[in-house]
C-alpha positions as a Markdown table, in Angstrom:
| # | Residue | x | y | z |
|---|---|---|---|---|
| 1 | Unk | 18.4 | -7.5 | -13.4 |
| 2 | Unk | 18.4 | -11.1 | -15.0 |
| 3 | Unk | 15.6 | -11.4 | -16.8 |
| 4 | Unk | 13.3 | -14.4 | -16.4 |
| 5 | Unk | 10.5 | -14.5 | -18.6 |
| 6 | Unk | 8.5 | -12.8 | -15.5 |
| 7 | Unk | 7.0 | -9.0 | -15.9 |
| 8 | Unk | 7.9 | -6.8 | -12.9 |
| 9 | Unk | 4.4 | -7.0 | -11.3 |
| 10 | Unk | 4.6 | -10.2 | -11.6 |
| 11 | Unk | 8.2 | -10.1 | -9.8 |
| 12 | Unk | 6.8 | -7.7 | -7.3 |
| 13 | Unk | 3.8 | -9.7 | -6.6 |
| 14 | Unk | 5.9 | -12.5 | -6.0 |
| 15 | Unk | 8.4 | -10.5 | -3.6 |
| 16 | Unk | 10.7 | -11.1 | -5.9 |
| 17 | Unk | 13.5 | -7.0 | -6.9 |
| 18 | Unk | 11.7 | -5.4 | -9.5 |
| 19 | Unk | 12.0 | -1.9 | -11.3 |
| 20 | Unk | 9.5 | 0.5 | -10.0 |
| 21 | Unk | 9.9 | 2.4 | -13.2 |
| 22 | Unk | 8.1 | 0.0 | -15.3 |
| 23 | Unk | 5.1 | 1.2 | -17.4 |
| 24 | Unk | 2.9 | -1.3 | -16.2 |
| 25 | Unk | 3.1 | -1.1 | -12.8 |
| 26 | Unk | 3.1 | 3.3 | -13.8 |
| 27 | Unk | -0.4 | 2.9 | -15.1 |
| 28 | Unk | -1.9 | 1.2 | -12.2 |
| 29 | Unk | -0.3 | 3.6 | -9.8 |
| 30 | Unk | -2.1 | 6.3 | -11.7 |
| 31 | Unk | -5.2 | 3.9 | -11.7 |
| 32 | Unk | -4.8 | 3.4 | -8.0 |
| 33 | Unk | -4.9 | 6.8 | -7.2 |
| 34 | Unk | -8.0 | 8.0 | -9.5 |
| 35 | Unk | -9.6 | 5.0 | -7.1 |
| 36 | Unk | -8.4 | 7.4 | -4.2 |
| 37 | Unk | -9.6 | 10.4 | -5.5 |
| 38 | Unk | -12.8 | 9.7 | -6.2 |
| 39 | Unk | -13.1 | 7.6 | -3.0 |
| 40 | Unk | -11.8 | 10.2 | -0.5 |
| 41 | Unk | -14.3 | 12.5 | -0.9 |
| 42 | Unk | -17.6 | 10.0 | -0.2 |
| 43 | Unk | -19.3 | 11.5 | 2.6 |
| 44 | Unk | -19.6 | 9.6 | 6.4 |
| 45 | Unk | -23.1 | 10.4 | 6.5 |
| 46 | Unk | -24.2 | 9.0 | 3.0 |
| 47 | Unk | -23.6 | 4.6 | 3.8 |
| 48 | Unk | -25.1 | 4.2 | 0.3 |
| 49 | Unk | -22.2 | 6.3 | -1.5 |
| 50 | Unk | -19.8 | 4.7 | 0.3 |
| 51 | Unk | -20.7 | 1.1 | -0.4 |
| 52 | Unk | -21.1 | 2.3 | -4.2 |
| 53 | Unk | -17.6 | 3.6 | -3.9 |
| 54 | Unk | -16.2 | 0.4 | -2.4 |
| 55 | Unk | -17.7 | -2.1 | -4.9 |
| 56 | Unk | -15.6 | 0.2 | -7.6 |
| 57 | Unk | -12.1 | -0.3 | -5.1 |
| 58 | Unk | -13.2 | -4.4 | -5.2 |
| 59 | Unk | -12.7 | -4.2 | -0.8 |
| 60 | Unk | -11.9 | -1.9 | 1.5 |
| 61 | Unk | -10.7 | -2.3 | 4.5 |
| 62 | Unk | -12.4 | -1.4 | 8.8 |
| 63 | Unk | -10.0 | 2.0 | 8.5 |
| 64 | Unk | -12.0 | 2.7 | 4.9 |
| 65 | Unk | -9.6 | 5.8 | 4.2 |
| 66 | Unk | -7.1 | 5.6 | 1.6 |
| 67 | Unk | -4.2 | 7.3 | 1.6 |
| 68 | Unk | -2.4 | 8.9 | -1.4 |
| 69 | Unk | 1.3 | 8.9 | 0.1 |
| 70 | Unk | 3.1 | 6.8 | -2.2 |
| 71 | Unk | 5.7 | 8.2 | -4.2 |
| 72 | Unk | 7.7 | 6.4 | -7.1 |
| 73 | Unk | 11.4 | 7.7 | -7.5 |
């Protein structure tokens, strides 16, 4: 892969072949998914947890359930 000054979240952000492997984009997978895990688990029936759980994700979305399924190779 050429390199062009760019890191590779900044080539995936852009659409752009990157290499999943990279140790950047590694640490905020395993960021992303401590975000999961401590999301996940916030009651229906307790709004106030769950809007104190959605400020830490930044936005979620109407389904407000994330999902853990994403593997790197």
């Amino acid at each position: 892969m050429e390199n062009d000054g760019r890191s590779m979240r900044e080539r995936m952000l852009a659409g752009d072949p990157y290499l999943a492997d990279d140790p950047e984009l590694g640490e905020l997978h395993l960021r992303a998914m401590d975000l999961v895990a401590a999301y996940n688990p916030c009651s229906a029936r307790d709004p106030r947890e769950q809007r104190r759980r959605a400020a830490a994700l930044g936005r979620v979305g109407r389904l407000r359930r994330a999902h853990r399924n994403i593997i790197f190779a």
